[in-house]
N, C-alpha and C positions, 0 to 999 in steps of 0.2 A: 504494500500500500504506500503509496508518495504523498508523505503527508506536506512536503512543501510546495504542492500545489493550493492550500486553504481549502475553502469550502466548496467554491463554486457558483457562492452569492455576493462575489466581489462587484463592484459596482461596474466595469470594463467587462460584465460580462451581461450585463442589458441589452446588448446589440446582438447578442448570439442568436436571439428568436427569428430575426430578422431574413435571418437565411435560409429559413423553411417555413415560409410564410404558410401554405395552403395546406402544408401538416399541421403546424403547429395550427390552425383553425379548425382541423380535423377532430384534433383530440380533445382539446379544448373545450371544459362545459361550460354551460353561462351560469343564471344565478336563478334562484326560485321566486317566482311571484310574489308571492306572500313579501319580497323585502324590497322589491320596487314598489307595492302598497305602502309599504308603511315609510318608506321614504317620500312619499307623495301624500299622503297624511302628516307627515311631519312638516313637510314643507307647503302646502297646499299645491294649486291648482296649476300643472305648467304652462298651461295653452299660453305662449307671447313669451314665455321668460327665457331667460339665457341661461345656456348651462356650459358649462366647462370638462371638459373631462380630459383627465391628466393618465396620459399611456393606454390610449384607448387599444393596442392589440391590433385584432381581425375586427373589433369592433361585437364583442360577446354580452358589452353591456352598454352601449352605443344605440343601439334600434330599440331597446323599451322607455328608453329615454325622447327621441325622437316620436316614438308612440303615443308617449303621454303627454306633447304639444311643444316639450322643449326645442329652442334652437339650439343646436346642438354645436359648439364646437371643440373638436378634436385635436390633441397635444399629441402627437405619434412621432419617437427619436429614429426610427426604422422608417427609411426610406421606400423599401418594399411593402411595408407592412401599411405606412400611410398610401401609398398606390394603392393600393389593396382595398383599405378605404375608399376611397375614391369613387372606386371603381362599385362596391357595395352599396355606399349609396350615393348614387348620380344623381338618381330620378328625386330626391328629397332636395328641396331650394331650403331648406332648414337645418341644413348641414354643411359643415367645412373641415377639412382639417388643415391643419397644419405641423409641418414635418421638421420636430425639432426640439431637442431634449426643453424640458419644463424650466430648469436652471435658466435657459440659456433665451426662453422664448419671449419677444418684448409682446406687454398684451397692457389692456385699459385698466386701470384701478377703480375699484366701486363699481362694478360693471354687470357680476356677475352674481344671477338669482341661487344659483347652485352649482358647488364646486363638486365632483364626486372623481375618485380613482379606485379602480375597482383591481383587486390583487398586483397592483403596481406601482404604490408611493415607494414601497420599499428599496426601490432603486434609484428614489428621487435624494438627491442630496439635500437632508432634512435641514440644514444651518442655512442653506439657502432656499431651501422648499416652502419651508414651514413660515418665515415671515413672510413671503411673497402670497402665499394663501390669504392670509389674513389681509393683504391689500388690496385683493379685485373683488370679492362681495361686493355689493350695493349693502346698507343696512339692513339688517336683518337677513341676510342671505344664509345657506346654510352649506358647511363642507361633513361631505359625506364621505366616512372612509369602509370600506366591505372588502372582505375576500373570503373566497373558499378555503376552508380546515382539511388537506384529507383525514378521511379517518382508516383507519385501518383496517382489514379484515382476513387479518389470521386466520390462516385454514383454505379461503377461497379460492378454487382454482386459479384463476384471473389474476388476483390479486400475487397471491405466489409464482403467476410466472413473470408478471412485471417485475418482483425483488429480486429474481434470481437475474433477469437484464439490467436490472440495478448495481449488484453488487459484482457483476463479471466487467462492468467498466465506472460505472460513475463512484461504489464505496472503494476500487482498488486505485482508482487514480485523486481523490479527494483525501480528505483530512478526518471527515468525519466515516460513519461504517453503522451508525445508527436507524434503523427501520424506524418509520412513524409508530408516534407513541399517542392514544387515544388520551385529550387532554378536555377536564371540565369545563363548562362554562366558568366558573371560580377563576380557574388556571390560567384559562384564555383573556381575562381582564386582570392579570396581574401586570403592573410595569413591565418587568420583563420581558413579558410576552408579546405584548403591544410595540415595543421596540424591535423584538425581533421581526415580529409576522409585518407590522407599516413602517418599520426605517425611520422611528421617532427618535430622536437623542436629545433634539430641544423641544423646549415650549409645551411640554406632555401638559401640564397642567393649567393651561389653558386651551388647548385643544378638545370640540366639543365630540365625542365618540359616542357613534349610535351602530350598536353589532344586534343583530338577531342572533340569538343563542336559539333555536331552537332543530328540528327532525325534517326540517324541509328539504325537499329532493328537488333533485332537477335532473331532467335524462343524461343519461350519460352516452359518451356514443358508441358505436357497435365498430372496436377496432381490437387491434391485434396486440399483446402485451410489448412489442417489439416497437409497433405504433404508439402505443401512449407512453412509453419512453424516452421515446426519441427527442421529443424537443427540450428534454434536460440534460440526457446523458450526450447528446450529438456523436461526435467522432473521439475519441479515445484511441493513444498510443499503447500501443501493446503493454500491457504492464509489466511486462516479463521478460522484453526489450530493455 
């Protein structure tokens, strides 16, 4: 195992999705109903309002937002993956993106009805993420932060033969060697945790966090353990080389 390689979640490695666009949208699930409800009750009504979304992907959490009347635009640091965009939603005049890390992106201050980043602040540089959030709201505006927990399922076929394409390149060339460990709602709003899973290090405590803890599902897709791998483990040098 090469443990001086690190983790894998160094921040130089946010561009690596990039280069398998239409896999990595393959495997990729979206999020459950039930939490773009209640983020639409928290915030009320979007029809006319502005929304922001910071690493929008293939755009998996992109189209229920533009569904529920936001305008919608898009922070995408992947060149291919904002094409990609583009290209998914043409036909919507309620949509934009624009291709280029959130640090780096110049936008309007007080601008914005709702900030949301859906499984991808974590790669935003929080010392400069985090006060720039807090600039483009309009008042009262709300920043939403959500991502998917995997959970684990010991035993599952599926599930064990994804770890075993796990551990034959991504735990022998990484640092860590640790399977997902089923963690409580308690656990999952510890500091800690919250820095780990959204890439907080500043301003934790005045940042407003609204997580769904609850059993809601959302389809998963019908691929090959080899397939839903791959847009983590990518290419790996022979470890034994």
């Amino acid at each position: 195992m090469g443990t001086q390689h690190g983790t894998g979640w160094e921040r130089h490695n946010r561009i690596l999705f990039d280069e398998m666009v239409e896999r990595y949208d393959k495997v990729r699930w979206g999020y459950p109903n039930e939490l773009y409800a209640d983020i639409l009750r928290y915030c009320g009504p979007g029809k006319g309002n502005q929304a922001l979304e910071i690493g929008a992907g293939t755009g998996k959490a992109t189209g229920p937002f533009l569904d529920l009347g936001y305008d919608v635009t898009a922070v995408e640091l992947g060149k291919n993956m904002a094409a990609f965009l583009s290209e998914k939603f043409k036909g919507n005049p309620n949509f934009r993106v624009i291709s280029s890390a959130f640090e780096e992106v110049s936008l309007d201050d007080d601008h914005y009805d709702l900030i949301y980043a859906a499984t991808s602040f974590h790669w935003v540089d929080a010392e400069a993420g985090v006060p720039k959030v807090f600039r483009l709201p309009k008042k009262g505006g709300v920043f939403a932060l959500f991502r998917c927990n995997a959970v684990p399922a010991e035993g599952q076929e599926v599930y064990e033969e994804i770890q075993k394409v796990y551990e034959a390149t991504y735990y022998r060339y990484y640092a860590s060697k640790e399977r997902p460990v089923r963690k409580s709602g308690e656990e999952l709003l510890r500091p800690a945790e919250i820095r780990k899973r959204f890439g907080l290090c500043c301003g934790l405590e005045r940042l407003p966090l609204y997580e769904k803890l609850d059993t809601a599902k959302v389809d998963v897709p019908n691929v090959t353990a080899e397939e839903a791998a791959a847009p983590v483990i990518r290419r790996f040098p022979d470890p034994t080389g």
